[in-house]
C-alpha positions as CSV (number, residue, x, y, z in Angstrom):
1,X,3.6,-17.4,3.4
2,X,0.6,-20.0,3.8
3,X,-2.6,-18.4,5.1
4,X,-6.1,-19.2,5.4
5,X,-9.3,-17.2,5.0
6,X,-12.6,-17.2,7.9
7,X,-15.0,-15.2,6.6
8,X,-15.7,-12.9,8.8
9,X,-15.9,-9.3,10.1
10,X,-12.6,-7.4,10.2
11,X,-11.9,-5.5,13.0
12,X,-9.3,-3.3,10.2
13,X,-11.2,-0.3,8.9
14,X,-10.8,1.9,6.0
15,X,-9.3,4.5,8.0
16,X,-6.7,2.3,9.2
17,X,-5.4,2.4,5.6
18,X,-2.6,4.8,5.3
19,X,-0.4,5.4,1.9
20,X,2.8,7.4,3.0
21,X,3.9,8.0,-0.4
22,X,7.1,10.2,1.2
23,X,8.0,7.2,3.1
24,X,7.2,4.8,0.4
25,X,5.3,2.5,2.2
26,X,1.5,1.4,2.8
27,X,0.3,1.0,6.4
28,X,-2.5,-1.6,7.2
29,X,-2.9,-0.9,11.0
30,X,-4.2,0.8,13.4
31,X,-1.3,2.2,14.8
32,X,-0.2,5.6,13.6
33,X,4.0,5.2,14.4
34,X,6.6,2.5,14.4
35,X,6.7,2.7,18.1
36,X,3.6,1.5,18.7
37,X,3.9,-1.7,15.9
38,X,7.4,-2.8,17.4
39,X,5.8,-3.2,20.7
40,X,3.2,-5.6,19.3
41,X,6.0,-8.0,17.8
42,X,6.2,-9.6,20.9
43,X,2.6,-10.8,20.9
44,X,3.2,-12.0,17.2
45,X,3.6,-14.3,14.7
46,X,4.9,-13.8,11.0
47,X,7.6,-11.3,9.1
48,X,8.9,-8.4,10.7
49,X,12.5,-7.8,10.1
50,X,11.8,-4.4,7.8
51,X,13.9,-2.5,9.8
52,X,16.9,-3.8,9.3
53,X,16.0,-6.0,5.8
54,X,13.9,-6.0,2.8
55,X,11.0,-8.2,4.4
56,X,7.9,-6.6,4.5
57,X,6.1,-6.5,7.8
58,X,2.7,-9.0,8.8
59,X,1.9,-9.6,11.9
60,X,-0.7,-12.5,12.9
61,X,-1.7,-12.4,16.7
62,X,-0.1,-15.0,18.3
63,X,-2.9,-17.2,20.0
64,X,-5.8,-17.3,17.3
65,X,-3.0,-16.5,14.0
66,X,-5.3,-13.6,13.1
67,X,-3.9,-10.6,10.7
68,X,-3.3,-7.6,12.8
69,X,-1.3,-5.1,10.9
70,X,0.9,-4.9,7.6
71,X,3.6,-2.3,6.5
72,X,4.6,-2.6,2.8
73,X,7.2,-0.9,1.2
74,X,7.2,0.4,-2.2
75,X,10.8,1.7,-2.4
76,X,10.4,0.0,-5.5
77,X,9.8,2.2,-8.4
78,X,5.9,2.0,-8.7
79,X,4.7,1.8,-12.2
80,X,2.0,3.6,-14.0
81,X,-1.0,1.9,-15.8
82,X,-3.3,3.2,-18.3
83,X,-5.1,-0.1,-17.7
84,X,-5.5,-2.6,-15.5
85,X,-5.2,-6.8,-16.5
86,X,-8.5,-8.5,-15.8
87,X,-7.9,-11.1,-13.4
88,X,-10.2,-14.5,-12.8
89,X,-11.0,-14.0,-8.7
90,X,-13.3,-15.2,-6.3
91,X,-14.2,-12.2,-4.2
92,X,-14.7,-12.8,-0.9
93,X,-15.1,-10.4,2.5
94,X,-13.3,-11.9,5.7
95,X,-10.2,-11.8,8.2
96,X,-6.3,-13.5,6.9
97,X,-5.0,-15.9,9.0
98,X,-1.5,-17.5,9.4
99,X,-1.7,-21.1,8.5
100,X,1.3,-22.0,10.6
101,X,1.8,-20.1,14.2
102,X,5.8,-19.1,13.0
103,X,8.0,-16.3,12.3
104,X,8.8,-16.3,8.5
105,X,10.8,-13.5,6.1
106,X,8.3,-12.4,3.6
107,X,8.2,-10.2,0.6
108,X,5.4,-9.6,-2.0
109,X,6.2,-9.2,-5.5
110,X,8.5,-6.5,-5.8
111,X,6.7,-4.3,-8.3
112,X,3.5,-2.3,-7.8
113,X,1.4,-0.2,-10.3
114,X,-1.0,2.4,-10.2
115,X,-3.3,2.5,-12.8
116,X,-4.2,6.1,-13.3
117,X,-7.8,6.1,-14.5
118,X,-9.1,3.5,-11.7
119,X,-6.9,5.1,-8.8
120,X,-5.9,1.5,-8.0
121,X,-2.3,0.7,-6.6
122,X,-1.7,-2.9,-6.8
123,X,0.7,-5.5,-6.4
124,X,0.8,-9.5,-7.2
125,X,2.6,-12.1,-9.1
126,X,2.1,-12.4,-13.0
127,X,1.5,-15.8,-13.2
128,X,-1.1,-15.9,-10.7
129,X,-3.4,-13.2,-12.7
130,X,-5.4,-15.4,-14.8
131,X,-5.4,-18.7,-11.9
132,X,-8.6,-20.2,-11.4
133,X,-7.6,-20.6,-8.0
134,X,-6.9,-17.6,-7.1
135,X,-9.0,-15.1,-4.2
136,X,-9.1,-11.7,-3.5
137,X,-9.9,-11.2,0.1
138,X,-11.6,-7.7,0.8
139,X,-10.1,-6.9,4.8
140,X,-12.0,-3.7,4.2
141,X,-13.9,-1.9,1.5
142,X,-10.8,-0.7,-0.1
143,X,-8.1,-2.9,0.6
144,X,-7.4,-6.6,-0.3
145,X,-5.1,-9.4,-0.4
146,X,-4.6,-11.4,-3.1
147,X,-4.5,-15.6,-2.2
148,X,-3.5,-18.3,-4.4
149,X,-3.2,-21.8,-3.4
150,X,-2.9,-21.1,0.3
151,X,-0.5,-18.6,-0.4
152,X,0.0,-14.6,-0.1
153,X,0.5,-13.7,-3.6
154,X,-0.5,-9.9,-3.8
155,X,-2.3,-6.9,-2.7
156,X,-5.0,-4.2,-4.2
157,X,-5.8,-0.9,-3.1
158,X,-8.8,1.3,-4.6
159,X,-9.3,5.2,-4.1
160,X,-5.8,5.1,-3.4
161,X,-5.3,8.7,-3.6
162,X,-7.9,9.0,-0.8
163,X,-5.6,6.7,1.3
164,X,-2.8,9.0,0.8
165,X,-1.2,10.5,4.6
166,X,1.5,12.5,5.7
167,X,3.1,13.4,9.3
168,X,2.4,16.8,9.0
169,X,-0.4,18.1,10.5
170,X,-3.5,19.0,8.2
171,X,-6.7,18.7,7.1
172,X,-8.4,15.3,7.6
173,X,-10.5,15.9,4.5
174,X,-10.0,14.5,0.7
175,X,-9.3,16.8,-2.2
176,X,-11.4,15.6,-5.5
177,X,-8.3,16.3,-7.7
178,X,-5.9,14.1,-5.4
179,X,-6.2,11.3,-8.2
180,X,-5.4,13.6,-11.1
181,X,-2.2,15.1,-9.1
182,X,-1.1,11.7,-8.5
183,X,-0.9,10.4,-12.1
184,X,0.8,13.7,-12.9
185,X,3.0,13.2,-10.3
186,X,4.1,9.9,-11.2
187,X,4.5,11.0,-14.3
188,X,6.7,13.5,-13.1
189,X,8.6,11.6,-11.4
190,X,9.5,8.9,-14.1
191,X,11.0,12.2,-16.1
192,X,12.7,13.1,-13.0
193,X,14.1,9.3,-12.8
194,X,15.0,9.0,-16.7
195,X,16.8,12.4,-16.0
196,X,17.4,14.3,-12.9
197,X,18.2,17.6,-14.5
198,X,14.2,17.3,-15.7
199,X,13.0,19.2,-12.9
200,X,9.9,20.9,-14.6
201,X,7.6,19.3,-14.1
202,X,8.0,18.3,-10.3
203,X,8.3,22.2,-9.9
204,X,5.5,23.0,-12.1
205,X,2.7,20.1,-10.3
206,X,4.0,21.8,-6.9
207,X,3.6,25.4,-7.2
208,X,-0.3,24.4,-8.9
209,X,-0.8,22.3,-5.6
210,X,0.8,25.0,-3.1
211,X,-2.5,26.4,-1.4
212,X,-3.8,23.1,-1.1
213,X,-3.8,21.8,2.8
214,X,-5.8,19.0,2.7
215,X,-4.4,15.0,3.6
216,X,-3.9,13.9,-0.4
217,X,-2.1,17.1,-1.4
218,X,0.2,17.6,1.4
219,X,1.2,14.0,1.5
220,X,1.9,14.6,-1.9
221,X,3.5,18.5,-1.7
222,X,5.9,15.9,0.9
223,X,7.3,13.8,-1.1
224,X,7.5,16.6,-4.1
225,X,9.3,18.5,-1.4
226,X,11.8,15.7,-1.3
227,X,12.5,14.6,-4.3
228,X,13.4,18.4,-5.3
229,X,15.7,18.9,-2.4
230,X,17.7,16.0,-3.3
């Protein structure tokens, strides 16, 4: 996908970031349902075909080619990091815009990471890490894209366990220990995956989170929830 960077303010805020780790996907957008981002295909430009294929959804408004919204899936396994690779950037702030006014079927890379210790979920191509060329575009404080060479190559997300929603209704508040349940639960869950008679620990992480109602830990207790009653 080629794409080109103004910089300027964003109107996409850090509350519009939403990690539905149940649903395995990450939500760029205002919008809080599917309902309300199908209607604004028809005033867009770009790849949108995630509910019937693999693409992953960005919309550009159709007159000024402007990024409006992104759904990503991460039905891919996502993999845990102790570390993170350090990657040559230029860092800037600004607003993504489609290069060409079209409709296109995109996919980033399909493997993300969370690296435990920074809370940072992330997702680009290898060879790009260490590219001169390449930019990290800020859209807000926590969330960025990743451009090389005019093209879409990745995403970051930091305080991702702060980012972390559910459709259940709860308190709009963080939970300090959200970061430290995630790693565990990831870890958890790549026992689980070696092994699904390896329950243990998925039981153990929820029963410790039970009396928790906060945003993190139910979005969490969710996809715990899940996963056990498979």
């Amino acid at each position: 996908m080629k794409v080109y960077v103004r910089q300027e303010e964003s109107r996409i805020h850090n509350d519009d970031i939403k990690w539905y780790l149940a649903d395995e996907s990450l939500w760029i957008t205002k919008y809080d349902n599917y309902a309300d981002i199908e209607k604004s295909m028809g005033n867009s430009y770009g790849s949108f075909n995630w509910l019937y294929e693999v693409n992953d959804t960005l919309l550009f408004e159709k007159e000024s080619g402007k990024f409006s919204l992104a759904v990503i899936s991460l039905s891919r396994k996502v993999n845990i990091m102790d570390h993170t690779a350090e990657k040559i950037v230029h860092k800037i702030t600004g607003n993504l815009y489609l290069r060409e006014k079209e409709h296109c079927s995109f996919e980033f890379d399909n493997r993300a990471y969370y690296d435990c210790d920074k809370d940072y979920l992330y997702s680009y191509s290898e060879k790009c890490i260490c590219d001169k060329a390449l930019v990290e575009l800020s859209v807000t404080i926590d969330f960025s894209f990743f451009i090389c060479s005019n093209s879409l190559v990745g995403w970051a997300l930091k305080n991702a366990s702060k980012h972390l929603k559910t459709a259940s209704e709860c308190k709009e508040e963080n939970n300090e220990r959200a970061a430290e349940w995630l790693k565990s639960y990831f870890t958890a869950l790549k026992l689980w995956e070696e092994d699904e008679n390896k329950t243990f620990a998925l039981i153990k992480l929820l029963e410790e989170m039970q009396k928790y109602n906060d945003a993190n830990s139910m979005a969490i207790k969710e996809s715990l929830i899940n996963i056990l009653s498979f």
